[in-house]
N, C-alpha and C positions, 0 to 999 in steps of 0.2 A: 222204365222200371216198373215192375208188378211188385207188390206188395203183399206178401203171405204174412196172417198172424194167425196164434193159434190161441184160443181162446178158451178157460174153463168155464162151463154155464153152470146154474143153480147152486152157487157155492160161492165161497169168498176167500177161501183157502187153495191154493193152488197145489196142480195134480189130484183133484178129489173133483165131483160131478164129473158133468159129460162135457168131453172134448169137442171141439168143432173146431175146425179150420177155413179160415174168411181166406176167399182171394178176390184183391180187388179188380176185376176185370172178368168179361165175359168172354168165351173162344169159340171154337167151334166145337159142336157134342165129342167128337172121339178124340180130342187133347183133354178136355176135361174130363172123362171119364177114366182114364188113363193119369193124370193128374191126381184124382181121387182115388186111385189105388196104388198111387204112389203114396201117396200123403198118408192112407190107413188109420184111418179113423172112420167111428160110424157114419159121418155124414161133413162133406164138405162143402160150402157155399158160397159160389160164385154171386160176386154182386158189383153191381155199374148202375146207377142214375135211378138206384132203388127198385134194380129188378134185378130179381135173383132167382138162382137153377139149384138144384140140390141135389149133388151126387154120395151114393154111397159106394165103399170101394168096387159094387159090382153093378151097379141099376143108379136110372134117376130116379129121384121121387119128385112128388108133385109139392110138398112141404114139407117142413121140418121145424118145428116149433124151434128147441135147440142152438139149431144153426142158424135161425133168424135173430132170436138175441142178440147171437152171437155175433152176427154181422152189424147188429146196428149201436154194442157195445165198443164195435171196432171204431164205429163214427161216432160215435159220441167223443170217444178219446182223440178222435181229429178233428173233435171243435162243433161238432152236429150239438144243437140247443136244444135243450129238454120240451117236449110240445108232443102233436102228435099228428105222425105219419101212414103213407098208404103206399105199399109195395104193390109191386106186380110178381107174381109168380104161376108155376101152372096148374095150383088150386085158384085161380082168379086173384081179384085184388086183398090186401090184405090189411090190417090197422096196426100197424104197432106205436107205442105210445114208450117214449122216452123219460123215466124220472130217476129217481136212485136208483131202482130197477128197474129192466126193461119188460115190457108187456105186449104177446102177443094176442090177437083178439082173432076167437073165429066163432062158427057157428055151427058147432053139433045139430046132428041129426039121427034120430035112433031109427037104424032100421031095422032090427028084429031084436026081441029078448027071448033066452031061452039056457040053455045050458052054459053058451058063453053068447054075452049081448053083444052086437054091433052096433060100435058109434062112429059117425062119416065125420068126420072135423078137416074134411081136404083131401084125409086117407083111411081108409078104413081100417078101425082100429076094433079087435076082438078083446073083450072085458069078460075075466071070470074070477070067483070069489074064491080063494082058499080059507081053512078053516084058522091058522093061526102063523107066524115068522117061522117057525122050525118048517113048517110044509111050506111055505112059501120059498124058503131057502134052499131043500131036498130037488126041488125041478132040473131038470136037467133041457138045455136051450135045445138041441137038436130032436129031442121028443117031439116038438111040436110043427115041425116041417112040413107031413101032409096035411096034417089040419089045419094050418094057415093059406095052403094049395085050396083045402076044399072048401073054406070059409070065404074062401074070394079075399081075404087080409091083408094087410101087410102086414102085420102083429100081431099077435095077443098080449095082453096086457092080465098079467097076474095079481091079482090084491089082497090084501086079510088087513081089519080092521084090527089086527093084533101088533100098533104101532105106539110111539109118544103123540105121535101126530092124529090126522086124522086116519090116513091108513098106512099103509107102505107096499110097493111094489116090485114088481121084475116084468120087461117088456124083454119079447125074444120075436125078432125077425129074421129067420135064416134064411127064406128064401129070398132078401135081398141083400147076403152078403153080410149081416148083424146076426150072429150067435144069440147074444144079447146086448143090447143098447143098456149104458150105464144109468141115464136120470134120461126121461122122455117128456115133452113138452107136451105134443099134441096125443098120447097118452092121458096124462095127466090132467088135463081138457077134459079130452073124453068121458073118464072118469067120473071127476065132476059135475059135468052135465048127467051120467046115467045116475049118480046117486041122488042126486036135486029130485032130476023127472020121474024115475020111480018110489021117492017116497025113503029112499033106504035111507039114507042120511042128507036130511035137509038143514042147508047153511048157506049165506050169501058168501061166504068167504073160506076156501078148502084151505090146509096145509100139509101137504103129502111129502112124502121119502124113498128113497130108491137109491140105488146104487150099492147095496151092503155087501153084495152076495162076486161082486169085485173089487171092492177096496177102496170104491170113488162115491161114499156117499154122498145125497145131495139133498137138495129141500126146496121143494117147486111150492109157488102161492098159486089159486087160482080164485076168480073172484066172478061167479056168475051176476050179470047186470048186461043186460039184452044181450043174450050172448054169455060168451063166457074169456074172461080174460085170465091167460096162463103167464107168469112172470117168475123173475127171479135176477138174485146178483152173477156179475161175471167177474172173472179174473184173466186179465194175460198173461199168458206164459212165455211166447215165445214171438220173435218178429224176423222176417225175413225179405227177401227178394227172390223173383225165379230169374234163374240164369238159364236168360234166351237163349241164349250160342248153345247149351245143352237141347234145351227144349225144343229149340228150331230141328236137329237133326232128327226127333223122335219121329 
């Protein structure tokens, strides 16, 4: 028996952040991808012996802040002890660190600033400022499709300091299948690390927001200290099983 759960990250209230869906088991690429657009959700994450693949309904990616949580909130609820752990995934290995929240750990790397700044945290993530929530809320996801093409990206990541928190955001990947992703980990990382290193807003510890502008808001911690550690609460929502005798004839 395989074990599907479905998981709300960056939240505590269920149906609100970002969804991700754990399966316990790893397959072969074209069941899981196929598995993952069945399932419909930004990002679903296969995981076995602390190695895990992350598919979105249309592309793998190499990480997924989000769905790693997500996964290791799944093990925490089957008895995994609070400490801290090193996954394997295809951004390299990775640290996540189990307490009342989970904590992903990675390590930004700016590789250009300019109109919109590039941070590498696994995936390259494109960072640019709007002026206030109303302009940050007006965006529309699919605008940004060749400029994500031509940025080499996998997202952009939209911000305006015009939040409760420290900022708030909207990430939009369409060329992998995400219109826009609700609450973003390694986003939110990213972030982080570019406001520290440039001076814009320095703090050893971020509290950022996202999700408004779909109706699943969320609230992501991030805590730069050698690196930058991205965390938050999860909620389960849903538990299942895949039924082989289906899946087999796919």
């Amino acid at each position: 028996m395989t074990e599907v759960y479905k998981v709300d990250v960056f939240t505590n209230r269920p149906l609100k952040g970002n969804p991700a869906t754990v399966v316990l088991g790893i397959f072969d690429d074209d069941l899981m991808q196929r598995l993952a657009f069945e399932l419909n959700v930004s990002e679903t994450v296969f995981i076995k012996d602390f190695n895990l693949r992350f598919f979105t309904p249309t592309k793998e990616v190499e990480l997924c802040g989000h769905a790693t949580l997500g996964a290791f909130y799944v093990l925490k609820l089957k008895g995994l002890k609070e400490g801290e752990y090193t996954a394997n995934t295809r951004a390299g290995k990775v640290k996540v660190r189990v307490e009342d929240k989970v904590w992903l750990k990675v390590y930004p790397k700016l590789i250009c600033e300019g109109d919109v700044a590039i941070v590498d945290v696994g995936i390259r993530i494109g960072l640019k400022e709007v002026k206030n929530f109303e302009s940050l809320m007006s965006l529309k996801p699919y605008d940004f499709t060749n400029l994500c093409r031509d940025l080499e990206v996998t997202g952009i990541y939209f911000y305006t300091f015009d939040s409760k928190f420290d900022a708030c955001g909207r990430f939009f990947a369409p060329n992998y299948g995400i219109p826009e992703d609700p609450v973003t980990g390694t986003a939110n990382s990213a972030l982080a690390y570019y406001l520290h290193a440039s001076g814009k807003l320095v703090k050893d510890c971020y509290v950022f927001e996202q999700g408004h502008a779909l109706g699943r808001e969320g609230v992501i911690y991030v805590k730069v200290e050698d690196g930058v550690w991205v965390g938050g609460n999860a909620v389960l929502v849903l538990k299942g099983k895949l039924e082989w005798q289906t899946i087999n004839s796919l």
